[in-house]
C-alpha positions as CSV (number, residue, x, y, z in Angstrom):
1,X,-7.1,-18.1,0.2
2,X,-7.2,-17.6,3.6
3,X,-4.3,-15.2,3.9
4,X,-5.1,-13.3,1.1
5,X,-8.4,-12.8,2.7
6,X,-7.2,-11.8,6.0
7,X,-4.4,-9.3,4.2
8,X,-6.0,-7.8,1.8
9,X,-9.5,-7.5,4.0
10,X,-11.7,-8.5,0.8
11,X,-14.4,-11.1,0.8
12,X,-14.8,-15.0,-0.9
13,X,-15.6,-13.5,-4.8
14,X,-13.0,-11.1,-3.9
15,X,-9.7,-13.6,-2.7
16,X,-10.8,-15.8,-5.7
17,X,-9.9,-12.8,-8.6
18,X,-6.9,-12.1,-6.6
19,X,-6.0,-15.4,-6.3
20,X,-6.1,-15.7,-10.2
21,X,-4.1,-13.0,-10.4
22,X,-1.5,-14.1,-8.4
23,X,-0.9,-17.6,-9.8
24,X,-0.6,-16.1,-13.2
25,X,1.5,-13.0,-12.1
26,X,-0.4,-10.4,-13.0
27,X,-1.5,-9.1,-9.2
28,X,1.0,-6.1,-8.6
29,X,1.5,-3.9,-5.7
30,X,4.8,-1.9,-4.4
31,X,7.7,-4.1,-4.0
32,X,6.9,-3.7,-0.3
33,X,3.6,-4.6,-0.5
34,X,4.5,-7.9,-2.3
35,X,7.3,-8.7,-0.5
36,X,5.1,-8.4,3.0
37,X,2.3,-10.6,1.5
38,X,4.8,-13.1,-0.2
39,X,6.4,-13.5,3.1
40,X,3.0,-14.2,5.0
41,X,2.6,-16.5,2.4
42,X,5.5,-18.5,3.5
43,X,5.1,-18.5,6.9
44,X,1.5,-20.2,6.1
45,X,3.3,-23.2,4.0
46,X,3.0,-21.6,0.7
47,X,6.1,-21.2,-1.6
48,X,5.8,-17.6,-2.2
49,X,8.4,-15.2,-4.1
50,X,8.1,-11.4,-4.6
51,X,9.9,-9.8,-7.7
52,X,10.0,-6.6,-10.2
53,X,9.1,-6.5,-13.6
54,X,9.9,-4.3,-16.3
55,X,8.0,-0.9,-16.7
């Protein structure tokens, strides 16, 4: 929670919807976007993977 809070800039009630989100794959964002947040998810000890999904 506390990476999502400090990249995305949103509060407690906030990081708790996006956090949802994100376990059940439904937070989206450019490939980029993902792949920066995935990766500051690793470096924080948490098994992170960014990926595409069908349009």
């Amino acid at each position: 929670m506390r990476v999502l809070r400090a990249e995305l800039g949103i509060g407690l009630d906030g990081v708790r919807a996006a956090l949802e989100q994100v376990l059940t794959g439904l937070y989206s964002g450019t490939l980029p976007e993902m792949e920066l947040l995935a990766r500051k998810l690793r470096a924080s000890g948490i098994e992170a993977a960014a990926s595409r999904t069908a349009d």
